[in-house]
N, C-alpha and C positions, 0 to 999 in steps of 0.2 A: 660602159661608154659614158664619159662626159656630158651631161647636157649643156646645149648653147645655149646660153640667157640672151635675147637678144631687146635694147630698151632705144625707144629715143629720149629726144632732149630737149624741153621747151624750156624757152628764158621770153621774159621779156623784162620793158620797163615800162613805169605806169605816166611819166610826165614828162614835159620837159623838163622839170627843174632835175629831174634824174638824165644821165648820160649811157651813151652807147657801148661805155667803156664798163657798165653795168652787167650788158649782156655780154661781154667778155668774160666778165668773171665769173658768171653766171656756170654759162657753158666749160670753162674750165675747171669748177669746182666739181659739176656733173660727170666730165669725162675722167676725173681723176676717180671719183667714188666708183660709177662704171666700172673703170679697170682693176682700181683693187676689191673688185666683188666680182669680175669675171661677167660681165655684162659687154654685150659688143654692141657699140652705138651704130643703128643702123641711118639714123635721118638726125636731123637741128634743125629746130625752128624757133624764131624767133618775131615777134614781136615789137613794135618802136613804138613808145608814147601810148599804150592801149591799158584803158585801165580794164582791173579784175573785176570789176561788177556788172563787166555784159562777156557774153560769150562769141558777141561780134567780133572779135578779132581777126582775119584772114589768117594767120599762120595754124592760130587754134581751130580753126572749121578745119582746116585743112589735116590737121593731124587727128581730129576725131571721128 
């Protein structure tokens, strides 16, 4: 039998001087790797404007 790999997918971006079009890419880079390694994305989340030095983020509380 097969095992399901099943992952999510956290993107964000840390400024405003980055765009939303960040976490597009973001998540499409993910779901491409995902499928050619046989991972089923179960959730995405995402993040706007949240920098990586606190783990305040609400998308990231939420997914850990």
């Amino acid at each position: 039998m097969k095992e399901l790999k099943k992952a999510v997918i956290y993107a964000r971006y840390s400024s405003t001087n980055q765009r939303e079009e960040s976490i597009d890419a973001q998540i499409r880079a993910c779901s491409k790797y995902a499928k050619d390694n046989g991972y089923t994305v179960v959730k995405k989340y995402k993040d706007s404007a949240k920098s990586a030095t606190t783990a305040n983020r609400p998308a990231f509380q939420e997914m850990i």
